[in-house]
C-alpha positions in Angstrom: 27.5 15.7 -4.8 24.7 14.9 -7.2 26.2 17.2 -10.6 23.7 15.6 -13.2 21.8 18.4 -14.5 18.1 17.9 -14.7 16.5 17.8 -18.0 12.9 17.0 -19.2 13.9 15.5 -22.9 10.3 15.9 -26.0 10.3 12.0 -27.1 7.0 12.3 -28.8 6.8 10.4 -32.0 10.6 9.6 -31.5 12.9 6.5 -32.1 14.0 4.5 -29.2 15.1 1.4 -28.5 14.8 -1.1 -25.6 17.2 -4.2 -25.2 15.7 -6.8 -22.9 12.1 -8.1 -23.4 11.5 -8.8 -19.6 9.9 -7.2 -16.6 12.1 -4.6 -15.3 12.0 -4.0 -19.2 8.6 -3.3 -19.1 8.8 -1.0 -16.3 11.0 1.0 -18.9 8.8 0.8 -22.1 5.7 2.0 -19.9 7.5 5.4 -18.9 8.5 5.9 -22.6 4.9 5.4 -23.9 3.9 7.6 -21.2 6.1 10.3 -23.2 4.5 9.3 -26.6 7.6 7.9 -27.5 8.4 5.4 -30.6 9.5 2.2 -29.0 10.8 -0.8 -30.3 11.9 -3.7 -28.2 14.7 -6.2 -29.4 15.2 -9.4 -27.8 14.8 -12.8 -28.3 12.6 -13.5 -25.1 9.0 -11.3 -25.0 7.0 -11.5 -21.6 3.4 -11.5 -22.3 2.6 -8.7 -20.6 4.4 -6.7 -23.4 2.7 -8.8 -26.2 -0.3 -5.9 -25.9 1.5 -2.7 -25.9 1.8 -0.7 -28.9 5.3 -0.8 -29.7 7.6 -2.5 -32.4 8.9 -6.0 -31.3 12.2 -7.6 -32.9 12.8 -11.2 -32.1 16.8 -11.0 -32.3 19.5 -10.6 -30.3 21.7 -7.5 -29.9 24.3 -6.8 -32.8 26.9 -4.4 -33.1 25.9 -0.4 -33.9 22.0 -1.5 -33.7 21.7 1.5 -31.9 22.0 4.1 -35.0 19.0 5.7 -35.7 17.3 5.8 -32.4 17.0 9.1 -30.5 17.2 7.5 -27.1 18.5 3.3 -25.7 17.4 1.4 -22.5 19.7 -1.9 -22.3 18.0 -4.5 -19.6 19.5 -7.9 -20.6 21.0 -10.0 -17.8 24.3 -10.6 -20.2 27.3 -7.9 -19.0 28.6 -8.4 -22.0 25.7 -6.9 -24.2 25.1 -4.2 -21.6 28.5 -2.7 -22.2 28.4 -3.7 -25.9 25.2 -1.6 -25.8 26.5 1.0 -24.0 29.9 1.3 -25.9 27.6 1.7 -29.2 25.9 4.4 -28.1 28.7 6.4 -27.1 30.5 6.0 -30.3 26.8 7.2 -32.0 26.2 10.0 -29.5 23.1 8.8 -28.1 21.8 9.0 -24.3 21.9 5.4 -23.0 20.7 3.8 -19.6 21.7 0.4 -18.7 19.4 -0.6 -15.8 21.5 -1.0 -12.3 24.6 -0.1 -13.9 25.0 3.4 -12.9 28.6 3.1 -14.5 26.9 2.3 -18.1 24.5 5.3 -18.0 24.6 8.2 -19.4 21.2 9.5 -18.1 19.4 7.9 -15.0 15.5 7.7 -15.3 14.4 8.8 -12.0 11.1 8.2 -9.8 8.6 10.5 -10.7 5.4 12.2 -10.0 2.8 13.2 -11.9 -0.4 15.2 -11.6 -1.4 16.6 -15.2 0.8 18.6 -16.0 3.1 19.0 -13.1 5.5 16.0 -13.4 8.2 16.1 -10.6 11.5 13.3 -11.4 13.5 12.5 -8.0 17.2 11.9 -8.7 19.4 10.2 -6.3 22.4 10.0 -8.6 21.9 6.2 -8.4 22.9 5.5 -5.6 19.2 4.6 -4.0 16.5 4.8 -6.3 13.9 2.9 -3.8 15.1 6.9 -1.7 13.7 8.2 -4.9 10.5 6.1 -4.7 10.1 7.3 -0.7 10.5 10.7 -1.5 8.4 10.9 -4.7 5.5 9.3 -2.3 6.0 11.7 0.3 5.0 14.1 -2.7 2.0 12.7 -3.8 0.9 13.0 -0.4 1.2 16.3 0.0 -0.3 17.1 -3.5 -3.2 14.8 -2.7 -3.9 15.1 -6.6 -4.9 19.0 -6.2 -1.4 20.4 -7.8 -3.0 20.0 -11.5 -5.7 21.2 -10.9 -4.4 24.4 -9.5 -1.7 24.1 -12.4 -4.9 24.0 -15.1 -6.6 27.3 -13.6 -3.4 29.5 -13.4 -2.3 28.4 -17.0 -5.7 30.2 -18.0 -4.9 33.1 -15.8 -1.6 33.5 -17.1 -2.6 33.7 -20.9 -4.8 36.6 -20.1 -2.2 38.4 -18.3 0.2 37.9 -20.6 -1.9 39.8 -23.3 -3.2 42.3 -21.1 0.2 43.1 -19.3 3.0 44.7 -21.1 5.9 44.9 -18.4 8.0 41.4 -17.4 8.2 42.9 -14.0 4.5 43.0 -13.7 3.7 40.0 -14.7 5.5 38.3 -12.2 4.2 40.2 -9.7 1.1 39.2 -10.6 1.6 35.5 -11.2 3.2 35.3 -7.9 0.3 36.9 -6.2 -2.1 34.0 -8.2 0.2 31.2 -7.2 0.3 32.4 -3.6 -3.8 33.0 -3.7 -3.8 29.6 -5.3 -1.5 27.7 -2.8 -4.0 29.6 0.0 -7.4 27.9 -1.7 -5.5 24.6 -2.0 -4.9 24.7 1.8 -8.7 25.6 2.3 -9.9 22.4 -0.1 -7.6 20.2 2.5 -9.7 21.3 5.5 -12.6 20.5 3.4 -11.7 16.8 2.4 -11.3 15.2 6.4 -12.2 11.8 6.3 -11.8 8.4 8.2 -10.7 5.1 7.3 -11.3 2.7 9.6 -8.4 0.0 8.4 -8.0 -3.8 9.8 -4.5 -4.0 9.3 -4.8 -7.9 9.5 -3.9 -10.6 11.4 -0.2 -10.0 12.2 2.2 -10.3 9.0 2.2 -6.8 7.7 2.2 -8.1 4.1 -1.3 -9.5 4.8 -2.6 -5.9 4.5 -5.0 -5.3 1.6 -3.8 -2.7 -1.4 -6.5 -0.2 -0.3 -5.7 -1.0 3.1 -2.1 0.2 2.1 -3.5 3.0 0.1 -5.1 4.7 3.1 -2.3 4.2 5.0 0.0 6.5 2.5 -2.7 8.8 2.2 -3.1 9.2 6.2 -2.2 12.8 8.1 -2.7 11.0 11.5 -2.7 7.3 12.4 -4.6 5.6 15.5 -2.9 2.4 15.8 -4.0 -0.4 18.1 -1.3 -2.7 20.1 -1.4 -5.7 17.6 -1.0 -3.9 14.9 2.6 -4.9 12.8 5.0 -1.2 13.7 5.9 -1.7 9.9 2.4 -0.5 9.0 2.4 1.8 11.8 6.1 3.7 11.1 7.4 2.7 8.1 4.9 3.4 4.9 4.3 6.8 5.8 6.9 8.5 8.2 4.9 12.0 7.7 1.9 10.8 9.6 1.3 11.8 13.3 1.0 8.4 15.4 -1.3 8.3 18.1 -1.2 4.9 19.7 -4.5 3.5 21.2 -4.0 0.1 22.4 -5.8 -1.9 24.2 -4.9 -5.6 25.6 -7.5 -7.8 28.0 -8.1 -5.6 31.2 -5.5 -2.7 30.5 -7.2 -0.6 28.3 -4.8 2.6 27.7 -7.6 4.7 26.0 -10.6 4.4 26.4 -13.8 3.9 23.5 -15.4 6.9 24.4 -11.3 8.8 23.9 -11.1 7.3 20.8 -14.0 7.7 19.0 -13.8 11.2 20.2 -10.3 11.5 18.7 -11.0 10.1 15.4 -14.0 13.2 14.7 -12.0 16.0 16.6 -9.0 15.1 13.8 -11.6 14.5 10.7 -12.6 17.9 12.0 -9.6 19.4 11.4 -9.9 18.7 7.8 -7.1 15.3 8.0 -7.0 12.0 6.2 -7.1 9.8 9.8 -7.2 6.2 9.3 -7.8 4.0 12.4 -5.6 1.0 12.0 -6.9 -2.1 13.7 -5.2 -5.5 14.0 -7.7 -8.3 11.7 -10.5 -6.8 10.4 -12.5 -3.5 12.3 -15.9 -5.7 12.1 -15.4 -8.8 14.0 -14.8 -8.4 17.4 -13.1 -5.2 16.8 -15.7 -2.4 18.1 -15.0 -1.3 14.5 -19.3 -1.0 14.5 -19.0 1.4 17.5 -16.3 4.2 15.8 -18.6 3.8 12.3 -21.6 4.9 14.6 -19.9 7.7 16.3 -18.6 8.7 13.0 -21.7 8.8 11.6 -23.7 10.6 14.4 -21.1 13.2 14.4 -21.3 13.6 10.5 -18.2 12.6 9.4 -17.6 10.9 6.3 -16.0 7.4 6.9 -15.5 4.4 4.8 -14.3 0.8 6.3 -12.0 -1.2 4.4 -12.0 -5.1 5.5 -8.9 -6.7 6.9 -7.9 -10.7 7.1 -9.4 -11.7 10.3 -6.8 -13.6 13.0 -9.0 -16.4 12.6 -8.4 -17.1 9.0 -5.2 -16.2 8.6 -3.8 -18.2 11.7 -5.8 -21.2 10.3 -4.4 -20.7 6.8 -0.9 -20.7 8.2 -0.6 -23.9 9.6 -2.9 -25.0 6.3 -5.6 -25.7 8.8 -8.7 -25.4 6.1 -11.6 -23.9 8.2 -14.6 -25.9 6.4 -14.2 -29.3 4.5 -16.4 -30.8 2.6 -16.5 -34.4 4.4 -15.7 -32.6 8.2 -17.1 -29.1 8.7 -20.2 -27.4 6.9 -19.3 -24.1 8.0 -17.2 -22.0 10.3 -18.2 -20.3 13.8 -16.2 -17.1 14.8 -16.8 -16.8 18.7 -15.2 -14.5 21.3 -13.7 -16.5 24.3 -12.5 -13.7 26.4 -16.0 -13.5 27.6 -17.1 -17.0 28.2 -16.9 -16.3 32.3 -19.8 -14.0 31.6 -23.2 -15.7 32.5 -25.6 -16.2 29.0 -22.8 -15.2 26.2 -22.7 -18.5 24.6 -25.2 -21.5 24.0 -23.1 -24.1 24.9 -25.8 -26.7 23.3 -26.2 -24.9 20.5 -22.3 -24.6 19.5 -21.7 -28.5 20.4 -24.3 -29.4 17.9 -22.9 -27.4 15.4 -21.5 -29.0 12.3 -19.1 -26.4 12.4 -15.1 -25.6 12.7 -15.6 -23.3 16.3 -12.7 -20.8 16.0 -12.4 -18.9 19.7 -10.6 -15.5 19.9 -8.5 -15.1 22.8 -9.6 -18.2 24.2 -6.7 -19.7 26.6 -7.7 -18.0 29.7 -10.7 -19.6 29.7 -10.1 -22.7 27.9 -11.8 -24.5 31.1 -14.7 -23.0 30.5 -14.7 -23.6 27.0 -13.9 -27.2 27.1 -16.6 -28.0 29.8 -19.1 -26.0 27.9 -18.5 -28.4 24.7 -18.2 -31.4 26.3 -21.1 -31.6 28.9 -23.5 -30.6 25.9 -22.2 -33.9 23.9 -19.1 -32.6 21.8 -16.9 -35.6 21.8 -13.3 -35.3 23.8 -11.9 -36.5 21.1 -12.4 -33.3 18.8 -9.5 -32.3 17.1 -8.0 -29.1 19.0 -5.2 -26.3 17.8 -4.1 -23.6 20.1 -2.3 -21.0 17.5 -0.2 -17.8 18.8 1.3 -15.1 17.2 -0.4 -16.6 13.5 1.1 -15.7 10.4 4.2 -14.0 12.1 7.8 -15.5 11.7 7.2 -16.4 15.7 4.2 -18.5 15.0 3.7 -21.8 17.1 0.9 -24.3 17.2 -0.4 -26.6 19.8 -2.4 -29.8 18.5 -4.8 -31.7 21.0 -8.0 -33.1 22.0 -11.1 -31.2 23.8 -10.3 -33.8 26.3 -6.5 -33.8 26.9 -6.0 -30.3 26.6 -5.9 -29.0 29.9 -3.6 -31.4 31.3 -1.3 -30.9 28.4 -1.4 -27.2 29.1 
């Protein structure tokens, strides 16, 4: 049973103190200048990144009763011994103390908060889960979808002229309710307005591979159209809230087709949601990513693209295979090899002459065809050869080779 009773404390222009000059630190110091607050820092160690922020720095270590005189402590040393030293001071002085992951040395906890103007919401899990706190404080910040201060700004106007105009308590509530519940109404509205698409390449496996805006649209997303090879920590984990629909495709078992998706994706933006199409590597090579932009577009709905790490480069990069060299290879072809049993898809002649690192997507089905196309059209057998699957993942394997003793090998 969380019994802490939630407080929102006017630091502004105020004393307070934080022990520990590191990161976690940091993180502390940031919140307190967010509230205006007088900070001073003590500790014999500075990280750089605090160097720049305007607070008071004391190169010294912690001493007996240097609390007094501060309205509010933070201790985030790495010594016990200090922490409760700290903490043990500021008891004796009557002053709120936090002593970072020590929920036993606190006598306030400094939740995860949100924060849209002036609506700030703080999340308390009573210590026992603060990265809960985080979740939840997310969650919130998607539903707000930074409209709440805005809606907070116009009814702070309206309530000031009600409450000259308006004599009675009773009334005035009833008519502040009826402006928040006219305001919530014209929030829901703006949502329908704002549907959008994100076409997302997820990257090529290892979910921390994913770009921050990548991430970004994720969190942001009301429904999620996920491919096959696409990591389930991206699909399930950042953002629980969002509708899945799963639209996979692997070589000949295509469970939806184009034509469904693309058809999704704009009945969905139609509905006024935030619907980001998740893609394994990036949406524009070999992805059909061009396709869904042009039915977007024809359809008039607003999109915007956001570039993954393609399986090539990230596959290459995990077995430090560098993809151009300046002594070996000039440049770097990205070809689809699925397709090569198709009569006219690739010049042969032309790709043998390159002076070029050929990288073939879903190539081992036809590595036959692949390896007599190079060969008869003078690429030496004895060209280097690496058959990578499942790249960047902790299951990742290589297979090293020669054009010419591959297919025996295999």
């Amino acid at each position: 049973m969380n019994r802490l009773l939630p407080i929102f404390i006017k630091l502004e222009n105020q004393p307070c103190l934080v022990i520990g000059g590191g990161k976690i630190a940091g993180q502390k110091i940031k919140q307190l200048l967010e509230s205006k607050a007088d900070v001073t820092v003590k500790s014999l160690e500075i990280s750089d990144d605090l160097r720049s922020l305007p607070i008071t720095i004391e190169k010294a270590i912690y001493r007996e009763n240097d609390v007094k005189g501060y309205k509010l402590i933070i201790a985030a040393t790495d010594d016990d011994n200090v922490n409760r030293q700290i903490y043990e001071d500021s008891q004796k002085n009557g002053i709120p103390v936090n002593v970072v992951d020590q929920p036993s040395l606190c006598t306030f906890y400094m939740g995860s908060v949100f924060q849209d103007g002036d609506v700030k919401v703080a999340i308390s899990t009573n210590g026992k889960c603060p990265s809960f706190g985080k979740y939840i404080r997310d969650h919130i910040s998607n539903t707000s979808k930074g409209m709440w201060g805005k809606a907070l700004e116009k009814l702070a106007l309206q309530r000031e002229k009600i409450i000259n105009s308006i004599s009675s308590y009773s009334e005035k509530q009833l008519v502040m309710e009826k402006l928040v519940k006219d305001s919530q109404n014209k929030f829901i509205q703006k949502q329908v307005k704002r549907g959008k698409v994100f076409i997302v390449g997820a990257g090529p496996g290892d979910p921390e591979l994913i770009t921050v805006k990548g991430l970004q649209a994720i969190q942001s997303a009301d429904v999620i159209l996920h491919d096959a090879l696409v990591h389930p920590h991206l699909v399930f984990e950042i953002n629980t809230n969002a509708e899945k629909i799963f639209v996979g495709k692997r070589e000949g078992k295509h469970s939806v087709s184009q034509d469904t998706i693309q058809s999704l994706l704009i009945e969905e933006a139609n509905k006024g949601k935030i619907v980001v199409r998740l893609k394994g590597g990036d949406p524009f090579i070999f992805g059909r990513g061009a396709e869904e932009a042009e039915a977007l577009a024809k359809a008039g709905i607003t999109f915007e693209m956001i570039a993954g790490i393609t399986a090539g480069l990230g596959a290459a990069a995990g077995f430090g295979i560098p993809l151009t060299s300046r002594n070996e290879a000039q440049s770097t072809t990205l070809i689809t090899g699925h397709q090569c049993e198709k009569n006219g898809r690739h010049n042969w002649k032309a790709l043998a002459d390159l002076d070029s690192t050929l990288v073939f997507y879903m190539g081992v089905k036809n590595i036959s065809k692949i390896v007599g196309g190079l060969v008869k059209n003078g690429k030496p057998g004895s060209t280097p050869l690496a058959i990578v699957q499942n790249g960047t993942m902790v299951s990742q394997a290589i297979f090293l080779s020669t054009l010419e003793k591959v297919e025996k090998a295999l």
